[in-house]
Residue, then its C-alpha position, 0 to 999 in steps of 0.5 A: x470486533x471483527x477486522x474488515x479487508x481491503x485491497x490498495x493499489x498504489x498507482x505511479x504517476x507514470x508507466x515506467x515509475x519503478x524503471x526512471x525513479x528520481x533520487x527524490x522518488x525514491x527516497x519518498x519509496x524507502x520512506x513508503x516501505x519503512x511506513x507500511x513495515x511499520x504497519x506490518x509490524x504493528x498487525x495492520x497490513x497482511x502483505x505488500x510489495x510492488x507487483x511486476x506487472x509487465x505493462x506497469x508495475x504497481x504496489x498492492x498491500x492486503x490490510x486488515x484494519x476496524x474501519x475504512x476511516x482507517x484505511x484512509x488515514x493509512x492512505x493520508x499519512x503514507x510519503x508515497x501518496x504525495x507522488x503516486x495515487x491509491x485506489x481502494x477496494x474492500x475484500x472478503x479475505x480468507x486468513x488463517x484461524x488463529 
């Protein structure tokens, strides 16, 4: 089967998010990133990282999943989604030939 692209975009709950992290928030963002490594590792995600946006820094991942059902089960199962709000979109990825 061939793997369908998206795009996520993990949104903050507040503009300055990256700058004013509680202890707690950033504890759920450690746990975010050994998450989405995981994934990584597992060849679900393509890149992801926080983008430095100056107005707002947010996170992107490029992803390659067989259904958007799993899209959203990545969303479901992510610590970050209990703080921060995803959006989603899908994405004609050009990746190299293996």
């Amino acid at each position: 089967m061939d793997k369908k692209y998206f795009a996520l975009y993990l949104l903050p709950s507040r503009p300055d998010f990256a700058q004013t992290m509680t202890d707690e928030e950033r504890a759920i963002m450690m746990k975010h990133v050994g998450y989405w490594t995981d994934l990584m590792n597992k060849g679900k995600v393509v890149a992801f990282g926080p983008v430095l946006d100056p107005k707002e820094v947010y996170g992107l991942g490029i992803i390659a999943v067989d259904s958007e059902q799993e899209v959203k089960d990545f969303i479901t199962n992510d610590p970050a989604a209990k703080i921060n709000r995803y959006e989603y979109f899908p994405m004609k990825a050009v990746v190299p030939a293996k």
